[in-house]
N, C-alpha and C positions, 0 to 999 in steps of 0.2 A: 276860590275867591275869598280875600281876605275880610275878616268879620267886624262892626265896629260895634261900641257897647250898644249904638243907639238900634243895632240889628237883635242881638242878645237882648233890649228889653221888651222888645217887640215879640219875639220868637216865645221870652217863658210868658207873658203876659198872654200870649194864643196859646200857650201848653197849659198853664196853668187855668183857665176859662173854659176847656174842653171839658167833656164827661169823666167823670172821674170811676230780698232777698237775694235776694240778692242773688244774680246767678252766676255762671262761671262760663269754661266753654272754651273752644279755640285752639288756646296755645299752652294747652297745660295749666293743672291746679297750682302747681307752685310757682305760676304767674300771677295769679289770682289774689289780692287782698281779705283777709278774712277776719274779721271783729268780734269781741267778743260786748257781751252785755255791758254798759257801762262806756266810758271816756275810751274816745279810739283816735290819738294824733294822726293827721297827715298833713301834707303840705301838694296838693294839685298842683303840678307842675303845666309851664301854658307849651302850646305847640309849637313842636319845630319850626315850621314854615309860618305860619301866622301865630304871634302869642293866645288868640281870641279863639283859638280852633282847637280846645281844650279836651273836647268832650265828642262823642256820637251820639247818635239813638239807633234806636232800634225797639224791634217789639217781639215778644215771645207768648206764645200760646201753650199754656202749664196742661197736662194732660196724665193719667196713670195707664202704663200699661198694663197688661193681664197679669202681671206680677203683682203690679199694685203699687207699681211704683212709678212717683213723679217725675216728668219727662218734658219738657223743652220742644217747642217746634218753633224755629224762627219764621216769624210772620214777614211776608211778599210784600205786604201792601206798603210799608214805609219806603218801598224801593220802585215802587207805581206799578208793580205785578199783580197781577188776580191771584189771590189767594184762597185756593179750596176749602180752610180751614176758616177762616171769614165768612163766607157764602155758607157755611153750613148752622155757625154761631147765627147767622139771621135767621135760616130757615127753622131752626130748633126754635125760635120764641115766635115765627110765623104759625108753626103747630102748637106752641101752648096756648097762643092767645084763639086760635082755631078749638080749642076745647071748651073756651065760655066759661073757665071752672067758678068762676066770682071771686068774691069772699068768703072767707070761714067767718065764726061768731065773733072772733076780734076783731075783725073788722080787717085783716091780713090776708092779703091776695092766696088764696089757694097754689100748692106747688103744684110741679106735675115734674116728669122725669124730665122733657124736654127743657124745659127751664132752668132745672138743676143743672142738666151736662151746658146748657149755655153758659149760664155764670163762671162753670168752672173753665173754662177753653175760651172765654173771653181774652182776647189779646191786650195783654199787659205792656205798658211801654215801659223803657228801660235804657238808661243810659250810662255810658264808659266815660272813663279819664284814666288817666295815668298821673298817679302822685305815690310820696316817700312814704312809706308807712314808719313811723316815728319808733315805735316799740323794736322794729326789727332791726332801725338804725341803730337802739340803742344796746340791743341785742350782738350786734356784729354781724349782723345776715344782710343781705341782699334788700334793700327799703324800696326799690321802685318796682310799683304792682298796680297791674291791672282795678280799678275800683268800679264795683257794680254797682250801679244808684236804681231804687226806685224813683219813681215820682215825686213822692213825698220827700228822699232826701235829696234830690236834685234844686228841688223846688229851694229850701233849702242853702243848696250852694250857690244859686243861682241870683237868690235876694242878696247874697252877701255879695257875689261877683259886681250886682251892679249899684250895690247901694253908694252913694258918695261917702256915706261916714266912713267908708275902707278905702278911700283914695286920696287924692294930695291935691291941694287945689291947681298947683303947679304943673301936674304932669296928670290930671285924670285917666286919662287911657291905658298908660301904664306905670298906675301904683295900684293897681286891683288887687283882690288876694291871692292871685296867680303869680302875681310878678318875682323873678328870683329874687330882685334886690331889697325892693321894698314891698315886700309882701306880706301874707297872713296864714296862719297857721290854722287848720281845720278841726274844731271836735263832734268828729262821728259820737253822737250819745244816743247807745241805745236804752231802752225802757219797754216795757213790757205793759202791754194794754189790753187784758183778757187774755186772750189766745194770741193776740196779733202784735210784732215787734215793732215800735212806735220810732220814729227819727226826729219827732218833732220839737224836740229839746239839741239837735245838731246844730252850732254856730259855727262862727271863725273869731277868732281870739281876736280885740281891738290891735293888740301891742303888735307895730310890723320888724318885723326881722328879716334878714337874708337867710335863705333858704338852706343856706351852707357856705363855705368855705370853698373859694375859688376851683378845688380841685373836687372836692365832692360834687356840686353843681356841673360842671365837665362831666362827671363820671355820668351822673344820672341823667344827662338831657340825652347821652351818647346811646341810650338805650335801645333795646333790639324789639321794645314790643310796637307792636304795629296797630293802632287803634281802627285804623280802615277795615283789617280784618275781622271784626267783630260784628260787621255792619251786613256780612253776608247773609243771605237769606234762604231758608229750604226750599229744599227744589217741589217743582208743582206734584211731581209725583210721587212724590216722599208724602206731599200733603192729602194726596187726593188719597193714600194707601190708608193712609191714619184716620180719613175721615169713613170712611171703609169700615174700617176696623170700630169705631165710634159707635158707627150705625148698626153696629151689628150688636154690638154689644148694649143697644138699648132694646131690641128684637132680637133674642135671640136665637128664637125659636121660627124660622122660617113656616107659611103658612101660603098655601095654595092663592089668597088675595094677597098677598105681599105683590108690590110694584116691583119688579125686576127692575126699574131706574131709578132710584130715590132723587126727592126734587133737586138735592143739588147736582146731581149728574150733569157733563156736558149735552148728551143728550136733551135735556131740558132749555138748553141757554141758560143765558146770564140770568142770575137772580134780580130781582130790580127791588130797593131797598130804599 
């Protein structure tokens, strides 16, 4: 169903109002865009079928395996699926807030383990586009790549997509920053904010240009990547294995009162949240 800007301001105005890396994935990393610190051209190219159908979402749930290493479970729920992996993130802050810990002397909520593994397996939203990656055009290599967005740099692309100052009074709908002809150029700027890589310095250049040269623009819209594909989600028993494995790894130590069903089990029913 075709999208109109006045859908798009609606949509990040609910995205953006909700509770508040880029990942990879799919169809191979050397489909995947990758940035470094600092100024990173692209040009988000708009969708085949509808120009306004740019982009996906989706959600991932960051988690380490026994190795120790960070690991991806695409979260059910953006797809109206029960997600094991959800129903467990509640039940972990149903048990820390069940400990009563208070506060410590700062006045900062006491942690507890269960807390901690919720935060970290909190379902992160995350969304795609396909645009030129400018370096690699300029490079000689292959410019149309898969781009991962947080939140934060969605947000982002999103104020630029519908702000009027990037459109033409003549043709609003299509002279957005998407548009091949008259369109805008994108700077990914990343920044470093403690530990955490910041987007919030990301714009779109005022100055509109065409996106390329009649035959470039061909070449790149002709492209083989498939943004539907990214929107797929783990299977229930992939999730239900992982949360398994989760739980075990907050008790390791099995013990004669240990519940053989832990609450998120189907056994238990639906968690009510």
């Amino acid at each position: 169903m075709a999208k109109t800007l006045a859908e798009l301001r609606e949509m990040h105005k609910k995205i953006m109002t909700e509770d508040k890396p880029q990942g990879g994935g799919g169809q191979g990393v050397s489909n995947w865009a990758t940035f470094q610190d600092g100024d990173n051209m692209v040009r988000f190219l708009p969708g085949k079928n509808d120009p306004l159908e740019f982009f996906v979402e989706g959600a991932v749930h960051k988690y380490q395996n026994s190795e120790g290493q960070w690991r991806n479970y695409k979260c059910r729920k953006p797809a109206g699926e029960k997600c094991p992996v959800c129903d467990f993130y509640f039940d972990l802050w149903r048990r820390h807030k069940d400990l009563n810990l208070g506060k410590d002397a700062t006045g900062k909520n006491v942690k507890s383990k269960f807390g901690d593994m919720a935060t970290k397996i909190k379902a992160k939203e995350r969304f795609y586009a396909i645009g030129v990656v400018r370096a690699l055009e300029e490079a000689g290599e292959d410019p149309v790549k898969f781009i991962a967005m947080s939140k934060q740099l969605f947000d982002r692309v999103m104020s630029a997509m519908i702000n009027e100052d990037f459109q033409d009074e003549d043709d609003p709908d299509n002279s957005t920053i998407i548009d091949i002809e008259r369109g805008n150029d994108f700077n990914i700027r990343i920044t470093q904010q403690g530990q955490w890589k910041s987007f919030v310095e990301s714009q779109a250049k005022y100055k509109k240009t065409r996106a390329g040269n009649p035959a470039q623009v061909a070449e790149w819209m002709d492209n083989e990547l498939n943004l539907q594909s990214l929107v797929e989600v783990g299977s229930y028993e992939e999730g239900k294995e992982l949360v398994m494995n989760l739980e075990a790894s907050l008790n390791p130590i099995k013990t004669e009162t240990t519940s053989e069903a832990p609450p998120w089990s189907d056994d238990k029913g639906d968690l009510q949240v």
